[in-house]
C-alpha positions, 0 to 999 in steps of 0.5 A: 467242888467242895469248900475252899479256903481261899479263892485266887484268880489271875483273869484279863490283861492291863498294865499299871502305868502308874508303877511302870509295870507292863501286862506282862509284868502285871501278869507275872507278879499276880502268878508269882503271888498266887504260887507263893500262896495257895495251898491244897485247900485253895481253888485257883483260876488261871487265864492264859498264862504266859501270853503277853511274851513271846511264845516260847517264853510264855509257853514254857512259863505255862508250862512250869506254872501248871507242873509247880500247881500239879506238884507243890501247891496242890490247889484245885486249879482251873487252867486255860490257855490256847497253848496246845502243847500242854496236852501233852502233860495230862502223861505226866500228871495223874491229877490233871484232866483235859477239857475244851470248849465244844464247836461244831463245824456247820456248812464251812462256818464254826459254830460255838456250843459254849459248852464244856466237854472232856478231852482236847481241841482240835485247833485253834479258831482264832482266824475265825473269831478275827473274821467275826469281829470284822477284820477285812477278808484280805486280811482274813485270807492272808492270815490263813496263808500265812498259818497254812505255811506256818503249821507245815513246820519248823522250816528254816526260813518259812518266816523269811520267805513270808516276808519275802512273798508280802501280797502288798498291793494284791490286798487293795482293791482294784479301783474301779474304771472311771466312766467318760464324762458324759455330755448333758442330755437335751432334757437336763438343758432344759431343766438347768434354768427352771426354778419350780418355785417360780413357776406358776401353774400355767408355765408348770403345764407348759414345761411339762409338755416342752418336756415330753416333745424334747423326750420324743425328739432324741434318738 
């Protein structure tokens, strides 16, 4: 990588309440320093730019972000983010190359490699991760319906429909059935008025044999 002058990085999320300051701003305001900053001798580290907005907003804040770094700064830059549609400037900027994360797909589970590699990811795992850390399986099948709707397109309204179609009682277990109350058996009568502790050993044996003669006795 070589040496370098300075060292910018923009990782995480937190808000400043203290300054009335939103993650997003907070965001915004340590990017904005950075481009202002960094030159072509500076290495710079960015983490999912432009996620603390709606997406469009955020993607196109991405989007200008990478271009200005590409173009002016010039800075040797390590840029993450989940927005795919990025790829699409590795045809436009000659300096910018492409890495993703590897996974491997092993008997219907996604494994992480954790492992660098050139070119582009397939997908996004974000359901899967969200099913490792927990969340409950209808939450977890409702939002793979709700991506498998979302991802057939930009369908005029797709989002309504959603909405519409909300599986709200589907999603709750079913209660169990109640069993009847069932009347005490002979041996749970019997047993309801004896107190071990006060028992000698004579009046324990005695027990115990009553005990098996009312167990003989029920049908």
């Amino acid at each position: 990588m070589g040496v370098v002058d300075r060292l910018f990085s923009r990782v995480g999320a937190a808000d400043d309440l203290a300054r009335g300051r939103s993650t997003f701003m907070v965001e915004m305001v340590e990017t904005a320093a950075i481009l202002h900053r960094a030159g072509p001798r500076s290495l710079v580290i960015l983490d999912e730019i432009g996620r603390g907005t709606a997406t469009y907003d955020g993607l196109s804040i991405a989007w200008a972000c990478v271009e200005h770094l590409h173009d002016v700064n010039g800075a040797r830059t390590l840029f993450a983010t989940h927005y795919h549609e990025l790829t699409a400037l590795a045809a436009s900027l000659k300096a910018l190359c492409l890495h993703t994360m590897r996974v491997k797909d092993w008997q219907g589970d996604v494994v992480f490699l954790h492992e660098v590699a050139p070119g582009v990811a397939k997908g996004s795992y974000g359901i899967h991760v969200a099913e490792l850390a927990g969340l409950p399986p209808a939450v977890v099948t409702r939002a793979r319906q709700v991506l498998g709707t979302l991802e057939q397109g930009e369908q005029s309204g797709a989002l309504n429909r959603l909405a519409d179609d909300l599986p709200l009682f589907s999603a709750v277990p079913a209660t169990p059935d109640i069993a009847p109350a069932l009347s005490p058996s002979v041996l749970e009568v019997a047993l309801d008025g004896v107190n071990p502790d006060h028992l000698s050993p004579k009046e324990a044996m005695e027990l115990l044999y009553r005990l098996k003669e009312l167990m003989a006795e029920e049908p």
